[in-house]
N, C-alpha and C positions, 0 to 999 in steps of 0.2 A: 404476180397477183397480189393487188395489195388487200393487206388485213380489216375485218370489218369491224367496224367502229361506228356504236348507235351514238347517232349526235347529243342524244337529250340524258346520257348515262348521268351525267352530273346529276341532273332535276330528278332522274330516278335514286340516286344513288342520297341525296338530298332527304328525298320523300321517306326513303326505308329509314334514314337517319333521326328522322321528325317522327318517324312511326315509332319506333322502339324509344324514344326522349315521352312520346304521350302513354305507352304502355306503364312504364317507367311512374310517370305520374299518378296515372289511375292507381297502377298497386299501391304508391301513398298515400291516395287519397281514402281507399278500400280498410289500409290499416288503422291510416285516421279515423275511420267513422267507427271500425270495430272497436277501436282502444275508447271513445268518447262512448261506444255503447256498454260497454262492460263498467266504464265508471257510474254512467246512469245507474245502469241494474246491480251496483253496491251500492249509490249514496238511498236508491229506495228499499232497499234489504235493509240498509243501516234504518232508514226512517220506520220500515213494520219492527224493528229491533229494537228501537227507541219507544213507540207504544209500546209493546207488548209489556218492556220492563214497565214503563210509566204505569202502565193498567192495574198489573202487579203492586208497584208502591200507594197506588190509590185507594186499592181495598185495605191497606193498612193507616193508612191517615190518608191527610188531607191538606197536604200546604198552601197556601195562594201564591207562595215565592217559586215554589218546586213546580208547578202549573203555568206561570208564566216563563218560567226559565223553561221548560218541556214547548211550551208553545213555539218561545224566540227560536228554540234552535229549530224545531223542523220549518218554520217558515226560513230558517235561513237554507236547512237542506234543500226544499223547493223549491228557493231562489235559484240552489246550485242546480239540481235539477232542469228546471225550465232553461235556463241558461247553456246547457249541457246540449239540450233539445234543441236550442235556436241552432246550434252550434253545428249538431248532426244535419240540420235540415240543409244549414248554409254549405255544408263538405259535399251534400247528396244534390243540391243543385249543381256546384261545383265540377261533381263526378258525372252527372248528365251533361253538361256542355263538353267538358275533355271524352266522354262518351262519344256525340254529336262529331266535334273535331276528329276524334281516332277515324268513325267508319270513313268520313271525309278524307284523311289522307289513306285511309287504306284502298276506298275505291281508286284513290288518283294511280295510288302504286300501282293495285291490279291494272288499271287503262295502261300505263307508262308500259309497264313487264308485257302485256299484251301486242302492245304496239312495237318496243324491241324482238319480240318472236316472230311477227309478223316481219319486220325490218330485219331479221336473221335468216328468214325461209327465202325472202327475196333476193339475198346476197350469195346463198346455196343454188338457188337457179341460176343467177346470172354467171358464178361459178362456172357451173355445169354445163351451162351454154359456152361456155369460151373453154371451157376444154372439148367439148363434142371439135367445138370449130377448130380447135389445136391436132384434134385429132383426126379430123378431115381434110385438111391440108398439108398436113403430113400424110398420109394415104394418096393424097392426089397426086403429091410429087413424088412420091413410092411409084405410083403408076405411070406417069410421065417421064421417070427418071430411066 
């Protein structure tokens, strides 16, 4: 009796290979967006940090150098900010299409896995039928003999 062997194991064995390479991915991309969020929400901590002291030195004077210098930087914080933000949205598109891709090769696996089950039960009957028949003809020549 020879051993059963799904012809398309390769393209399954392929597909769980591509499957676990995109999981893989996403988790990068996941920790990407987290690390790019947590620098957001310190460079805007730093910028309420930055007023609060500047608010503080303003009840005490009044420079026009210490105000513009106060200005440059938080507009250059918000540079970094907004830029932070292009950045997260561009990781979170990113992680919706390898998203998109993952369910894509996951249904192919499921269909593939389905399809060798199916293609395993079929080779367990036909099996079964040629030992029923092995053993019907052995009985018949038991009886004839």
């Amino acid at each position: 009796m020879k051993k059963f062997k799904f012809k398309l194991q390769s393209l399954l064995d392929i597909t769980i290979s591509l499957e676990k390479e995109q999981k893989n991915q996403l988790e990068y991309i996941n920790k990407r967006i987290s690390q790019l969020q947590s620098e957001k929400e310190a460079l805007i901590y730093r910028v309420d940090c930055c007023n609060s002291a500047f608010m503080k030195e303003i009840k005490n004077s009044v420079k026009i150098a210490a105000i513009k210098n106060h200005n440059n930087y938080i507009k250059f914080l918000n540079g970094k900010i907004e830029s932070i933000s292009d950045n997260i949205e561009k990781e979170t598109q990113a992680k919706q299409k390898l998203q998109d891709k993952l369910m894509k090769t996951m249904s192919k696996r499921k269909i593939l896995e389905k399809l060798r089950e199916r293609k395993l039960e079929q080779y367990r009957i036909e099996l079964q039928r040629e030992e029923e028949k092995i053993i019907d003809e052995h009985a018949y020549f038991d009886i004839n003999s």
